[in-house]
Residue frames as a rotation matrix with the C-alpha (Angstrom) as fourth column:
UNK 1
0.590 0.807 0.000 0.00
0.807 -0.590 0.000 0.00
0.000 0.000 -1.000 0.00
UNK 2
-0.471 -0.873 0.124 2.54
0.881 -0.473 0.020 2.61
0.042 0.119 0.992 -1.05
UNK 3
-0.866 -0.043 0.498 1.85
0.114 -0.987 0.112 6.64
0.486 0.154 0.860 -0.60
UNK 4
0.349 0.905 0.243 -1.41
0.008 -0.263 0.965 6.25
0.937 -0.334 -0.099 1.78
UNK 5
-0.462 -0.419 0.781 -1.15
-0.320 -0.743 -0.588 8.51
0.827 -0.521 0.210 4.61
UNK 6
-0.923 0.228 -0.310 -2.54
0.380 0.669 -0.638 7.31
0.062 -0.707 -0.704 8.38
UNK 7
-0.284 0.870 -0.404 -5.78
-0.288 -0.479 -0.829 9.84
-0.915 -0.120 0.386 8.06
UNK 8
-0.158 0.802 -0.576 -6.69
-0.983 -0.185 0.012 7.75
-0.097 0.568 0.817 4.85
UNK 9
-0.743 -0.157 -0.650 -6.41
-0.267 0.961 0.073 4.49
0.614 0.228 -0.756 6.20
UNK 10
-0.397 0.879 -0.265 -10.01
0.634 0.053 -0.772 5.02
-0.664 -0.474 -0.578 8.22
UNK 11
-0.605 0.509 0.612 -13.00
0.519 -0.331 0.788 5.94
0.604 0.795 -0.064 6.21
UNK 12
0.113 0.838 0.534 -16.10
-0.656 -0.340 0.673 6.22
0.746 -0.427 0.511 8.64
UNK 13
-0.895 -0.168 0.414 -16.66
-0.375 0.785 -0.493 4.20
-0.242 -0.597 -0.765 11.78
UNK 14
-0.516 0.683 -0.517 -19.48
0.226 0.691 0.687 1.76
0.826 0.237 -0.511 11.53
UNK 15
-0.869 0.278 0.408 -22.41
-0.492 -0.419 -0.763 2.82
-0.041 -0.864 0.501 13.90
UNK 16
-0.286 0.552 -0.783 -24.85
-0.068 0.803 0.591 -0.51
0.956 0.222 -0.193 14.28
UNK 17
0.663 0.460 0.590 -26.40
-0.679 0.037 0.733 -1.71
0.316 -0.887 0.337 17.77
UNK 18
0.912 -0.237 -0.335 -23.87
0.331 0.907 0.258 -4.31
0.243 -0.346 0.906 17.96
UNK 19
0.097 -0.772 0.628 -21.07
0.451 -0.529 -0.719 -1.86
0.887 0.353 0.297 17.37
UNK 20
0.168 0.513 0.842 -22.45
-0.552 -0.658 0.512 0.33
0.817 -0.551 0.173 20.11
UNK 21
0.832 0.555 -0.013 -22.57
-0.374 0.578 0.725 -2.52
0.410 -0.598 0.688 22.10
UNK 22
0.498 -0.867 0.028 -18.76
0.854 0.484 -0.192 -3.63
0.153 0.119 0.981 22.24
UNK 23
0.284 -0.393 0.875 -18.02
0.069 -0.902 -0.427 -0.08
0.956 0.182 -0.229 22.72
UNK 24
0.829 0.232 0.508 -18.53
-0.453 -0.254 0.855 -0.97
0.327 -0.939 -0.106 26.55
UNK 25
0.737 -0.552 0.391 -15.96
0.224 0.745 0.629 -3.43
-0.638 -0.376 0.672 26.52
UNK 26
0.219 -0.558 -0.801 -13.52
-0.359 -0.809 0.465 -0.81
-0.907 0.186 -0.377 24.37
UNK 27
-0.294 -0.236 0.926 -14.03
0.922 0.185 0.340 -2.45
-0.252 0.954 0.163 20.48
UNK 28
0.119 0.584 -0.803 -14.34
-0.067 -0.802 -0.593 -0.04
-0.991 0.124 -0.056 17.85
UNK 29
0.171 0.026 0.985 -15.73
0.841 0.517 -0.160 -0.80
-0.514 0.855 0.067 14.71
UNK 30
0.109 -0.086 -0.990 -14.46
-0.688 -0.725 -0.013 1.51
-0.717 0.683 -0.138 11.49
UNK 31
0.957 0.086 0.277 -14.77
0.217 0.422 -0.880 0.74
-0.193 0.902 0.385 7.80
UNK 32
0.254 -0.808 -0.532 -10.97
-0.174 -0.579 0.796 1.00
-0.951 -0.110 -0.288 6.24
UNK 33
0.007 -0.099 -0.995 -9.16
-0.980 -0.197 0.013 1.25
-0.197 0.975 -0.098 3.32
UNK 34
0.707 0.582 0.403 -8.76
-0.703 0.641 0.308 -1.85
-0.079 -0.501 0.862 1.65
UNK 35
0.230 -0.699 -0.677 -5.10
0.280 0.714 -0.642 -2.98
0.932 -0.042 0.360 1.27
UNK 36
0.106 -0.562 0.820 -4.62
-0.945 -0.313 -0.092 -1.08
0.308 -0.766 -0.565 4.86
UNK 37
-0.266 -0.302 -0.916 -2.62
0.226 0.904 -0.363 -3.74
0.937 -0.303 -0.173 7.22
UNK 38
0.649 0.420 -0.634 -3.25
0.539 0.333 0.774 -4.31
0.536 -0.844 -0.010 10.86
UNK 39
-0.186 -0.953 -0.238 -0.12
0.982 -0.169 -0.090 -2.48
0.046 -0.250 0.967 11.57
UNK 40
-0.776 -0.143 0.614 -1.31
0.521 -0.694 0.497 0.42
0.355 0.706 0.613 9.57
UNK 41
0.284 0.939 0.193 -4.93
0.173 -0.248 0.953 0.55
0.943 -0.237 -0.233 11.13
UNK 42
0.442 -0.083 -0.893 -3.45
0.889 -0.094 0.449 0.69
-0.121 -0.992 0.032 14.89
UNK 43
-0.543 -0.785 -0.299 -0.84
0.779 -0.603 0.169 3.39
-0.313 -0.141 0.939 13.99
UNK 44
-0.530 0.526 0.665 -3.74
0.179 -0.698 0.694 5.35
0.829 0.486 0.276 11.82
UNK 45
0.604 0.697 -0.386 -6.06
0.558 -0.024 0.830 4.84
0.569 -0.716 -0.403 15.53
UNK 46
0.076 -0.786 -0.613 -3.19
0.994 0.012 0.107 5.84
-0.077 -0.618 0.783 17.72
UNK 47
-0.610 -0.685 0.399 -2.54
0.785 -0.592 0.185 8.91
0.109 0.425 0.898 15.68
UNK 48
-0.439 0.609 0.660 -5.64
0.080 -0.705 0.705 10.48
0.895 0.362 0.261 14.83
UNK 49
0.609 0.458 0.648 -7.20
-0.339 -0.588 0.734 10.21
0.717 -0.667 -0.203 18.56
UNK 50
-0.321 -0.731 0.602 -5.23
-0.726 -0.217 -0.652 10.98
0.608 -0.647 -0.461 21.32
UNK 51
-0.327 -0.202 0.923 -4.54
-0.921 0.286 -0.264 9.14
-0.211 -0.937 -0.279 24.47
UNK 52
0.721 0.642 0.261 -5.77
-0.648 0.758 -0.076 5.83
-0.247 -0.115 0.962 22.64
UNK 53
-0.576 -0.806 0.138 -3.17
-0.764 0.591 0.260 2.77
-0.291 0.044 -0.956 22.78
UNK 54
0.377 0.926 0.019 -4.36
-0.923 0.374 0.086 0.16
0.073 -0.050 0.996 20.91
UNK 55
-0.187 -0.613 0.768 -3.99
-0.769 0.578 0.273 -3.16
-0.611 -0.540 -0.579 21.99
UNK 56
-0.506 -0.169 0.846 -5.31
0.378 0.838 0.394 -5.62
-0.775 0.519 -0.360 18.94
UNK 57
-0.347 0.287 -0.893 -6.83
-0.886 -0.414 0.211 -5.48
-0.309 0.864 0.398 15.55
UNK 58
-0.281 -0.014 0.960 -8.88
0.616 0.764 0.192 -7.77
-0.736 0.645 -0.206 13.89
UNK 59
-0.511 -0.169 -0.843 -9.90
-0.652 -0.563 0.508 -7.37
-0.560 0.809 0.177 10.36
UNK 60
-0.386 0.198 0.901 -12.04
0.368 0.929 -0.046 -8.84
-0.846 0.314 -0.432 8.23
UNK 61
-0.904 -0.282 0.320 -12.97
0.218 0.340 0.915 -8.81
-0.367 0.897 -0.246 4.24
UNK 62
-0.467 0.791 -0.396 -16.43
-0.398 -0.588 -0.704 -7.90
-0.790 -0.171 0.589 2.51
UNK 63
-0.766 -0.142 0.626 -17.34
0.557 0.340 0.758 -8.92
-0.321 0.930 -0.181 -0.61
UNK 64
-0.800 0.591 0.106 -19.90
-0.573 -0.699 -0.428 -6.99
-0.179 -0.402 0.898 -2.30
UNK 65
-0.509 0.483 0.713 -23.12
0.338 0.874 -0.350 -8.38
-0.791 0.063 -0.608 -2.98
UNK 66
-0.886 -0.050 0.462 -25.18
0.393 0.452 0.801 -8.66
-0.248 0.891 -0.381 -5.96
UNK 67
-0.337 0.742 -0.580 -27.76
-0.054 -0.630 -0.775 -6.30
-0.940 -0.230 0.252 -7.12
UNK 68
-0.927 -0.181 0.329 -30.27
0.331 0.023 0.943 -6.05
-0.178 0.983 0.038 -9.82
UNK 69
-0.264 0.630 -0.730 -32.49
-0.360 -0.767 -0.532 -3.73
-0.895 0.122 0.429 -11.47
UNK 70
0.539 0.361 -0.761 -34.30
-0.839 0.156 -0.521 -5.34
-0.069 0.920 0.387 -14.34
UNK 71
0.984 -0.169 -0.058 -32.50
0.128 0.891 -0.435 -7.42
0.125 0.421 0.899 -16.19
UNK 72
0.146 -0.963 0.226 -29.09
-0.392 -0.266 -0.881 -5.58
0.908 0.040 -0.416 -15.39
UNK 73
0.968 0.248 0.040 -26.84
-0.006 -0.138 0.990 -7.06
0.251 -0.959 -0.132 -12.74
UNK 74
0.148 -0.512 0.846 -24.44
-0.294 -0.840 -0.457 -5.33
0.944 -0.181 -0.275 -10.67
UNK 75
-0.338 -0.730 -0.594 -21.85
0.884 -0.029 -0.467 -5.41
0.323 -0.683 0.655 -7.80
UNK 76
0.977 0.038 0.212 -21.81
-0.086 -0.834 0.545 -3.21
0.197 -0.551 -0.811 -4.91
UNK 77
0.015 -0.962 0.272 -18.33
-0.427 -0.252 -0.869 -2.26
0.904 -0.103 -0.414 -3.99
UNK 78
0.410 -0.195 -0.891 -16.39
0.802 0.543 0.250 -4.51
0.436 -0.817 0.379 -1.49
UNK 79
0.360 -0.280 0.890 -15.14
-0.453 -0.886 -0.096 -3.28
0.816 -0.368 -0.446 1.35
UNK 80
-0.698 -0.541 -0.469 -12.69
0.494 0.109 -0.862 -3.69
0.518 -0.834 0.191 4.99
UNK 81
0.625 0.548 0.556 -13.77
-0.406 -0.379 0.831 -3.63
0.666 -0.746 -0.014 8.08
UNK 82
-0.290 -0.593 -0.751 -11.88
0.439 0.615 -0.655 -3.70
0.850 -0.520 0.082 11.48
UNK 83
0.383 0.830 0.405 -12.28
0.092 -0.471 0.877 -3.81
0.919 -0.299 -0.256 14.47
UNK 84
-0.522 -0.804 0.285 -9.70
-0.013 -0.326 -0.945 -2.16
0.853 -0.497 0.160 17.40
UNK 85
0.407 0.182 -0.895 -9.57
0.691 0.579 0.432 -3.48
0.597 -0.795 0.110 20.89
UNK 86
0.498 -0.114 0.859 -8.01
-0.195 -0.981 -0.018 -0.82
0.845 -0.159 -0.511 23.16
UNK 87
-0.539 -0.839 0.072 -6.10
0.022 -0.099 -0.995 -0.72
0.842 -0.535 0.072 26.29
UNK 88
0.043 0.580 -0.813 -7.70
0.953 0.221 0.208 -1.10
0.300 -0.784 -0.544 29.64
UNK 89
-0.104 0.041 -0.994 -5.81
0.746 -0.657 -0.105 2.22
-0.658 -0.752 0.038 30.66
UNK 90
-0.885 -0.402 0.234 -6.16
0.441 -0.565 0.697 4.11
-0.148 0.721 0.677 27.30
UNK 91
-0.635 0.739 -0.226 -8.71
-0.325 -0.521 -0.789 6.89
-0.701 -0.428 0.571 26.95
UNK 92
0.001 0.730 0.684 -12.00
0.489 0.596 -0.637 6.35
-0.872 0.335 -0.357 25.06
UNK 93
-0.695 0.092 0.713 -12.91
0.609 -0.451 0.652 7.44
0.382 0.888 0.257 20.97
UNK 94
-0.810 0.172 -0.560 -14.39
-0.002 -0.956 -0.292 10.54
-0.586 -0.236 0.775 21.26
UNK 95
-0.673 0.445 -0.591 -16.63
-0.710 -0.166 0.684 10.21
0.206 0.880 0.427 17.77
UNK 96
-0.478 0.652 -0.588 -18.66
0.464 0.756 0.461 7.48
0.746 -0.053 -0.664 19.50
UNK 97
-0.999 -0.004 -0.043 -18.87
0.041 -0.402 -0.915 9.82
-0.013 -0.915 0.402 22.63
UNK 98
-0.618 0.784 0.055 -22.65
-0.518 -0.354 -0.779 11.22
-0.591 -0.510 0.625 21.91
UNK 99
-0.423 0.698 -0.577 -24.25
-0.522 0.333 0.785 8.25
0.740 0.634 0.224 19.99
């Protein structure tokens, strides 16, 4: 993944009831680029919000899925998702603060 900077290796975070839910137990779910590595996604978490240390990464694959309108059919764009464990003593994500 040559020339992609740590503020474009998170798109959006991912804001579901299960998401929400794992927040209590410090996961946080974000959509990412998709060649970013596991390396790349902690150091991009680390960076962009303070005081957070993260302590694992999983990661996991999309595919898109299959649409059709009429007789045309069509791909949705795949897509990464991971999903960062934290530190016990590291502060919380802010951007989840008032959902």
């Amino acid at each position: 993944m040559a020339n992609v900077k740590y503020y474009d290796v998170i798109l959006r975070p991912v804001v579901t009831e299960k998401s929400m839910g794992e927040m209590a137990s410090k996961k946080y779910t974000f959509f990412v680029h998709p060649e970013a590595t596991k390396s790349q996604i902690a150091e991009a978490v680390e960076k962009m919000f303070e005081g957070a240390k993260v302590a694992s990464v999983n990661t996991m694959n999309l595919d898109g899925k299959k649409k059709r309108r009429g007789m045309v059919v069509g791909q949705t764009a795949k897509q990464k998702k991971a999903i960062v464990t934290l530190t016990e003593d590291s502060k919380d994500i802010e951007v989840f603060a008032g959902l």
